[in-house]
C-alpha positions in Angstrom: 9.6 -17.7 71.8 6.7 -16.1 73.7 8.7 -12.4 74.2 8.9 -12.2 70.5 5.7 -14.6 68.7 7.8 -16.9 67.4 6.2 -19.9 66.3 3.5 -19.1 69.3 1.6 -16.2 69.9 3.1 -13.3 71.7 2.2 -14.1 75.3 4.0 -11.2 78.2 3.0 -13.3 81.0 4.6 -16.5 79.6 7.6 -14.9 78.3 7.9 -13.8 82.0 7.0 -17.0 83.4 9.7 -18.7 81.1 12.6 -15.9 81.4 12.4 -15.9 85.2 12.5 -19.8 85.3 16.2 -19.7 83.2 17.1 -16.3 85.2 17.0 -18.1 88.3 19.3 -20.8 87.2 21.9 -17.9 86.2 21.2 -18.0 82.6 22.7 -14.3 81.8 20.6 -13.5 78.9 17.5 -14.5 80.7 17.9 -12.4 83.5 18.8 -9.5 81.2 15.9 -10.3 79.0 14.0 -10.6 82.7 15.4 -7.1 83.4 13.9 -5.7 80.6 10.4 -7.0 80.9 10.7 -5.1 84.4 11.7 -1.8 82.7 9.1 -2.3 80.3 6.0 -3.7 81.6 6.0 -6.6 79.7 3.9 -9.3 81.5 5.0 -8.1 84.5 4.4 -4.8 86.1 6.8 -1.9 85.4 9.3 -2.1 88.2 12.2 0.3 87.8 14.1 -1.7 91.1 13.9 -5.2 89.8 15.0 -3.9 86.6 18.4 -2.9 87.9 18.5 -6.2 89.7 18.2 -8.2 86.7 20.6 -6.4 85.0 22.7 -6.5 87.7 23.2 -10.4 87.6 23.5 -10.3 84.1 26.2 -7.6 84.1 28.4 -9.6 86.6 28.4 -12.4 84.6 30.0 -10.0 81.5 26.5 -10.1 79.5 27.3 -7.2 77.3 23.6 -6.2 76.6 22.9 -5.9 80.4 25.9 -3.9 81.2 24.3 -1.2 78.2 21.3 -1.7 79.8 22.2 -1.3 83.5 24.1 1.7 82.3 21.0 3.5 80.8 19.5 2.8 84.0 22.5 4.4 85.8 22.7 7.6 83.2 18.3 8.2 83.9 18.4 7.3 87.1 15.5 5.0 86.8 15.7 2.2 90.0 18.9 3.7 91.2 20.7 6.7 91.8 21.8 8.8 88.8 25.4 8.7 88.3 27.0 9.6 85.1 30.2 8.2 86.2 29.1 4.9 87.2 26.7 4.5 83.4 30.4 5.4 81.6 32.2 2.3 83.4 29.5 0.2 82.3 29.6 1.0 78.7 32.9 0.7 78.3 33.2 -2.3 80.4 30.5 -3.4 77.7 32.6 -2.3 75.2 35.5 -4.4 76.4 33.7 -7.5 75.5 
């Protein structure tokens, strides 16, 4: 509710606070949703690194939003090395689902 002001007031730092706390019981759309406060800065410094981690856990567990996102991560380059071949897998493994 904090990441998007529902029903509280938007609060980053909470919305971190609470994503990480269900990411770290391998709650899939928690970690993505952790993965993209990371990218974005959103109560939580802008790391590129942690990002890809995120998304990473996410991914394996089929989350279809964090294989996009770990593949737009892939395609820029951003936290890991850019490879083009590596962002295609993702999307269509993302497609798969």
């Amino acid at each position: 509710m904090y990441i998007v002001g529902r029903g509280v007031e938007f609060d980053g730092k909470q919305a971190a606070f609470w994503s990480r706390k269900a990411a770290e019981q391998g709650i899939a759309e928690a970690q993505s949703n952790l993965g993209e406060m990371y990218k974005r800065g959103m109560g939580v410094e802008i790391d590129y690194v942690q990002a890809v981690a995120w998304y990473h856990k996410a991914a394996a567990q089929g989350f279809s939003k964090a294989l996009i996102n770990l593949g737009l991560m892939y395609e820029s380059g951003k936290g890991v090395e850019k490879d083009i071949t590596k962002a295609r897998a993702l999307y269509k493994q993302a497609k798969m689902r």
